[in-house]
N, C-alpha and C positions, 0 to 999 in steps of 0.2 A: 546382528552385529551392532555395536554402540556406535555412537554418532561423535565421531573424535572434536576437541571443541578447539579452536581458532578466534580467540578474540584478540582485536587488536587496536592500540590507541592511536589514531592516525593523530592526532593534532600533537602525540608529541614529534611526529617527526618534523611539522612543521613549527611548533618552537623551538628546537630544541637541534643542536646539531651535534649527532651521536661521535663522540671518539673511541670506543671502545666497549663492547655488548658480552654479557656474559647470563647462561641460564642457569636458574636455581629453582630447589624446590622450594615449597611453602606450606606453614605450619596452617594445617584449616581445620575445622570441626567437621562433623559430618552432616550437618545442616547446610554448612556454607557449599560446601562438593556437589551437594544438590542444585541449589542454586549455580554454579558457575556450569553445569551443566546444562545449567537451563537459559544459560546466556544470560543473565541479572548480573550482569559485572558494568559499575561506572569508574572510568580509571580519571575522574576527573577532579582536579586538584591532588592525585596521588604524587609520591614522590618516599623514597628511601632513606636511614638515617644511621646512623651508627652510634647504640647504646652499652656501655662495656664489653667495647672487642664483636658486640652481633648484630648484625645487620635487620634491621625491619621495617614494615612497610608501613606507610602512614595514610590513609585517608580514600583507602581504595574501597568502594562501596561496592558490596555483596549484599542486594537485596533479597531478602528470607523469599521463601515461595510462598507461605500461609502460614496463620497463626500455631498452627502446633509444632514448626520447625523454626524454632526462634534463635536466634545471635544476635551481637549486637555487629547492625550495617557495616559501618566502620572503624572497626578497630582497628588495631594494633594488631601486625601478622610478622611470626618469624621468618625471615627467609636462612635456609639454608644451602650453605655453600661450604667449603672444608675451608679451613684454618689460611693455607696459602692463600686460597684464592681473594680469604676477604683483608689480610693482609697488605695484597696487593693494590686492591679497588681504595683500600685505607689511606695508601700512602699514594695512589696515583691524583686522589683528590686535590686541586688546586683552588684559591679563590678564584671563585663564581662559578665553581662544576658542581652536579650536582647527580644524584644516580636517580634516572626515570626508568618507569618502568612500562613497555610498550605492546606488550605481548605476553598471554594467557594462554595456553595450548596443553592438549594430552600426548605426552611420548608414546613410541610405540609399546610401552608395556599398560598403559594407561592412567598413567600416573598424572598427576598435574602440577604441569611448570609453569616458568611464569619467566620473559627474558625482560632484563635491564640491561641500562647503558649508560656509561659514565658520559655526561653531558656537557655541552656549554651552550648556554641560551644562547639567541641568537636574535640579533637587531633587526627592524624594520626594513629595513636595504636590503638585508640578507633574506628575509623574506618574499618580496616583493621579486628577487630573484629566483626565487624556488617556487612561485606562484607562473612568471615567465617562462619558465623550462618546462613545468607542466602543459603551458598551454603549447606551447613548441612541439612536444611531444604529443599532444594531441594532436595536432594538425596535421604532421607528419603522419599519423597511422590510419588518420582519415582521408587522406589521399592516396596510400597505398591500397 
C-alpha cells in the first residue's frame, strides 16, 4: 500500500490568520509527483495569485529527486478549481488578504491536492497571543 503524503506549512498558520479554506487540485509534471512524494516540498515564501480569471501558485519549491528527473523547483503551478469557486475567492479578496497555501496531501483516490486559504496577516500582538495559548495548551495536557 502507498504511503499517503500529508505535508503541512505550520508557519502559515502562525502568520497568517485563515478566513476561509478551500481544496484544489494542482497542475504538476510527473517528475514533480515523485518528489512531493518524497516529501521535497518547501512551501516557503509561497503564496497564490490570479492571472486571467486562473488561479496559480507562486514560489512553492519542489525539489527534483536526481539529475535524470529534472523541472524547474519553482515555478508557476496551475491550481484547479471550477469556475464558481474561483469566482468567489476573486471577489472575496479584500486589501491586505491574500490566498496561502497550507497543506499538500493525497485524497483517498490518490490524487494530489493541495488546501488554501483566503488570508489576513496577522500582527505581532496577535501572535505573541497564539504563541500564549499554545503554551496554555500545553501545560494543561501535561498535567492531565
Amino acid at each position: 500500500m502507498k504511503k499517503p503524503v500529508n505535508i503541512n506549512n505550520r508557519k502559515a498558520r502562525f502568520d497568517f490568520e485563515f478566513i476561509r479554506t478551500l481544496t484544489a487540485g494542482i497542475q504538476l509534471m510527473g517528475s514533480e509527483v515523485k518528489s512531493i512524494k518524497d516529501n521535497r516540498v518547501s512551501f516557503v515564501d509561497s503564496y497564490c495569485y490570479f492571472k486571467d480569471k486562473e488561479l496559480f501558485l507562486k514560489n512553492l519549491n519542489v525539489t527534483p529527486i536526481s539529475a535524470i528527473y529534472t523541472h524547474e523547483p519553482a515555478r508557476e503551478r496551475k491550481l484547479l478549481l471550477n469556475r464558481k469557486e474561483l469566482k468567489k475567492l476573486e471577489s472575496d479578496m479584500d486589501k491586505g488578504m491574500t490566498i496561502v497555501p497550507f497543506r499538500i496531501f493525497t485524497n483517498e483516490k490518490g490524487l494530489i491536492k493541495i488546501d488554501i486559504a483566503l488570508a489576513k496577516g496577522k500582527r505581532t500582538f496577535n501572535k505573541r497571543a497564539s504563541i500564549k495559548e499554545k503554551d496554555i495548551d500545553r501545560d494543561t495536557k501535561r498535567s492531565i
